[in-house]
C-alpha positions in Angstrom: 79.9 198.3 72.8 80.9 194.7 72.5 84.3 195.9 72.1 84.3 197.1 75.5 82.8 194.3 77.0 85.2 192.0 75.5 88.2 194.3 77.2 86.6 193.8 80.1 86.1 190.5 80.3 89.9 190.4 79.5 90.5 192.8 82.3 88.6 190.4 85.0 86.3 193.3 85.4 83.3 191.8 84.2 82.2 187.8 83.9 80.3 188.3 80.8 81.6 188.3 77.3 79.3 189.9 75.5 76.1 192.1 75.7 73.7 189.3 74.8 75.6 187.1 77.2 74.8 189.7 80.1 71.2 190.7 79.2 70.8 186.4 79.5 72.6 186.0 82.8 75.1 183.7 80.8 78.9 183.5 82.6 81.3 182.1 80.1 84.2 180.0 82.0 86.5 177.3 80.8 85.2 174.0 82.3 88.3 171.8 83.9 88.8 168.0 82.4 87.5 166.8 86.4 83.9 168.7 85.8 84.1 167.6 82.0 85.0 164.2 83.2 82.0 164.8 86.4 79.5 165.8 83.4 80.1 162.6 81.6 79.4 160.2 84.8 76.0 162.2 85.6 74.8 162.0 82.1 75.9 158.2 82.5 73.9 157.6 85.6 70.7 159.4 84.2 70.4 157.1 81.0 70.9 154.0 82.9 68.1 155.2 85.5 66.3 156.1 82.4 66.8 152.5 81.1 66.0 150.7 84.0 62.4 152.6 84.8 61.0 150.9 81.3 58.3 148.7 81.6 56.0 145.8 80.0 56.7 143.0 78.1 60.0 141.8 76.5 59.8 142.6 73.5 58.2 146.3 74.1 61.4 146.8 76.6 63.4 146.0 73.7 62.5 148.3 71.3 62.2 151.3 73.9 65.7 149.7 74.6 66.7 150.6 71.4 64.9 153.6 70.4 66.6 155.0 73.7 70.4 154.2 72.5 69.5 155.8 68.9 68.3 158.8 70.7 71.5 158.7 73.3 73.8 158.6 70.2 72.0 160.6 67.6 72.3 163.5 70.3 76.2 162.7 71.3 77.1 163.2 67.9 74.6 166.4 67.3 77.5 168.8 67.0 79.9 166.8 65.2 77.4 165.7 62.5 76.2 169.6 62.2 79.6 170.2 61.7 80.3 167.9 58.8 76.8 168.8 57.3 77.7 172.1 57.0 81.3 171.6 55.7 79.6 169.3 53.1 77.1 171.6 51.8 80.1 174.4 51.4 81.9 172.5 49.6 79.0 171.2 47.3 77.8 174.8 47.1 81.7 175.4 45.6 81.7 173.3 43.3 78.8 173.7 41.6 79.1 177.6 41.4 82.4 177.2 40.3 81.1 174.4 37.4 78.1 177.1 36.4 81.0 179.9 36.4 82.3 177.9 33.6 79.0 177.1 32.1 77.9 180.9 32.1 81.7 182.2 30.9 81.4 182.8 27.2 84.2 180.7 25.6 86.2 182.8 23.3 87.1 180.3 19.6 90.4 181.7 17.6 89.5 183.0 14.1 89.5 180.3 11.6 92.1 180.0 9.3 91.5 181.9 5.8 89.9 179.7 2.9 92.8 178.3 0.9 93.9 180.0 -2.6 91.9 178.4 -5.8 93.9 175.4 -7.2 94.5 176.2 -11.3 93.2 173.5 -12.9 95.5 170.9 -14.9 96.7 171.9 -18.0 94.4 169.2 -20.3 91.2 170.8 -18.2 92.2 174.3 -18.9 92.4 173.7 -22.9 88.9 171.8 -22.6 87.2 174.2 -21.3 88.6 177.1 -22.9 86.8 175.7 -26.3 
């Protein structure tokens, strides 16, 4: 089924990519660097309305101030940041399956070498303990 939708939203026949995307209502276009560029200015024009509506003392507008930027660029860099989370915790999730493979793998020793071959003893020793 997706299959087919996917053809046809190849074909132009459809404007929705996927089954979920139509039972949601979602149209899935490519956005043009003027509305990307349009979508930036609005968001622009919001936060600084939303900046200049705070109120009370000083001090207070100052930390609202503040905790508004953090916000503003704690969601700007959302996806990017999810991104290298996940790309982190892959590769720590690698190495330390990889470091338990070799932990768990049972390490295989040579055989040691035979005993050596009993020395005769000197010649003086052999007589003295012989009587």
């Amino acid at each position: 089924m997706s299959f087919a939708y996917q053809l046809l939203y190849l074909l132009d026949a459809t404007g929705f990519y996927s089954l979920g995307l139509h039972a949601l209502g979602i149209h899935v276009c490519r956005a043009t660097g003027q509305e990307l560029m349009d979508t930036c200015s609005r968001i622009s024009k919001i936060r600084n309305n939303e900046r200049e509506r705070l109120h009370g003392p000083p001090w207070l507008k100052a930390l609202q101030r503040a905790l508004l930027s953090c916000t503003y660029t704690m969601l700007d860099y959302a996806q990017t940041g999810l991104i290298a989370a996940v790309f982190f915790f892959k590769m720590m999730e690698w190495w330390y399956q990889s470091a338990e493979e070799r932990m768990s793998a049972p390490t295989v020793y040579p055989p040691p070498p035979p005993p050596p071959a009993p020395k005769k003893p000197p010649l003086l020793l052999a007589w003295v303990l012989a009587s």
